[in-house]
N, C-alpha and C positions, 0 to 999 in steps of 0.2 A: 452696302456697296451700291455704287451709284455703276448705271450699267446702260449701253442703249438697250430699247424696245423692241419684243421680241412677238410676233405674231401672236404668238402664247398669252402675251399678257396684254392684249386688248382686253377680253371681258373684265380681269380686274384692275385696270385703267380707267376702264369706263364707267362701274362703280363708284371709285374714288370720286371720276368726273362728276356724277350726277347727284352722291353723295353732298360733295363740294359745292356744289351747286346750290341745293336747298339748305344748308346750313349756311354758306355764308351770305345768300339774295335775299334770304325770308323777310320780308319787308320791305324789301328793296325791288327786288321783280314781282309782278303779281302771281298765286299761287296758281293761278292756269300755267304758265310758263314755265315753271318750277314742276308741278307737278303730274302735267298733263303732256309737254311739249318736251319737256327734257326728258328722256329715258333711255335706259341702262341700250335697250337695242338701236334706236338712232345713236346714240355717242359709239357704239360698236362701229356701225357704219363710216362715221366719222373719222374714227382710226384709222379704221383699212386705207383710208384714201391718205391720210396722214403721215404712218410709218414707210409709204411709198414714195413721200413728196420730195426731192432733191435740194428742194431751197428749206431744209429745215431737219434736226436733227431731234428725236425722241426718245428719254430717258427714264426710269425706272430708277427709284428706291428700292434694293431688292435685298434684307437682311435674314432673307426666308421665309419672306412675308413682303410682296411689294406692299409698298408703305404709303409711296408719294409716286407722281412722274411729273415730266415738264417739257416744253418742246420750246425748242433755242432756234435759232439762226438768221441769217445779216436782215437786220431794220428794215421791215416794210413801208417807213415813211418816206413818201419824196423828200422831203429838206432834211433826212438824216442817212444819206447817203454809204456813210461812214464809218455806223455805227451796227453795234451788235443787240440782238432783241430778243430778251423773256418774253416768247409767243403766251405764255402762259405755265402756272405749276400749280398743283394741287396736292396739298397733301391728307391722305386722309383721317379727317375730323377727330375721328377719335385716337389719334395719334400724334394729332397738334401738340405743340411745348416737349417736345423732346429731341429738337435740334435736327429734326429733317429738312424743313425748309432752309434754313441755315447752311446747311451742306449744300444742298440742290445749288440754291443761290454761289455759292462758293465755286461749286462744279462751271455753273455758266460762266462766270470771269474767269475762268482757268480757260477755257476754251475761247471766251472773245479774246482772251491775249494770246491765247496760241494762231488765232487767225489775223493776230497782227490787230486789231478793236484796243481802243483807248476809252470808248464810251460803250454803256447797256444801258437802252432802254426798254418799257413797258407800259402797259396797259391797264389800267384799275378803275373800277366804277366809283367816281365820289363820294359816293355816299358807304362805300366799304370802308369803316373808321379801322378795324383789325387788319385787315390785309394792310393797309396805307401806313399803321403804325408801325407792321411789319417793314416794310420794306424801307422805312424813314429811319430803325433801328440796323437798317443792313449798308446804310448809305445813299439810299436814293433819294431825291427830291422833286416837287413839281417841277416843272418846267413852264408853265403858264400855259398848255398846245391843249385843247381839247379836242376830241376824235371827232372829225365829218362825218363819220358815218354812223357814229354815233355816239350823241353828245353830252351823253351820260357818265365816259369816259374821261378822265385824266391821266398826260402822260408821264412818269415820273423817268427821270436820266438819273443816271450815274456815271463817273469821271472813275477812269481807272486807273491806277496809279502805274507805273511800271514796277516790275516784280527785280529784283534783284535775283542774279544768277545763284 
């Protein structure tokens, strides 16, 4: 059950996060950054100020076992005014290939349609070939925009179709 985020479940959020982190960067970020800079008590920190943020909504895989979470809400880009934004989702590693990210993903366009959103975008480091296939298999696509702030980053959009009543 996909659920909002509950004070409770920062510390295994935060795991997931940092889990998520060195499995999917290793190579990609250097292992100072990964293994030194990212940890379980900063991403704690990180939360707290998160599940309070009002431009952004945070959710939990929760089947008795949170599993995944993700944090949604309207597109931080200036030229996409419009649009609805996967801040980010992790699901955790050792639980990948059994249809969570799939859902999560499903949950966020269920909600950019309910807030009236006809497009979701997001954020992926280029050089993340799994996540990128992922979400190439869920609809999304580049867009040709790399991140200013940093440009490591590609953003991929997706076009939402209208839902039939």
């Amino acid at each position: 059950m996909i659920r909002l985020m509950e004070t409770a479940d920062i510390p295994r959020a935060a795991e997931i996060h940092v889990f998520g982190w060195r499995c999917a960067y290793r190579g990609i970020i250097m292992d100072e950054v990964l293994f030194k800079d990212r940890t379980v008590a900063k991403s704690m920190e990180r939360f707290a100020e998160y599940i309070n943020n009002p431009a952004s909504e945070d959710y939990v895989y929760d089947d008795g076992l949170i599993k995944a979470f993700m944090t949604i809400g309207a597109c931080r880009d200036e030229d996409k005014p419009n649009s609805f934004e996967l801040w980010g989702i992790y699901v955790e590693p050792l639980m990948k290939g059994l249809g969570i990210g799939s859902k999560m993903v499903a949950f966020c366009e269920k909600r950019a349609r309910e807030r009236g959103y006809n497009e979701i975008t997001l954020w992926v480091l280029e050089k993340n070939e799994e996540s990128r296939k992922f979400y190439e298999k869920m609809g999304f696509a580049p867009d040709g925009k790399k991140n200013p702030k940093d440009p490591w980053e590609i953003r991929y959009v997706k076009k939402l179709c209208k839902q039939k009543p």
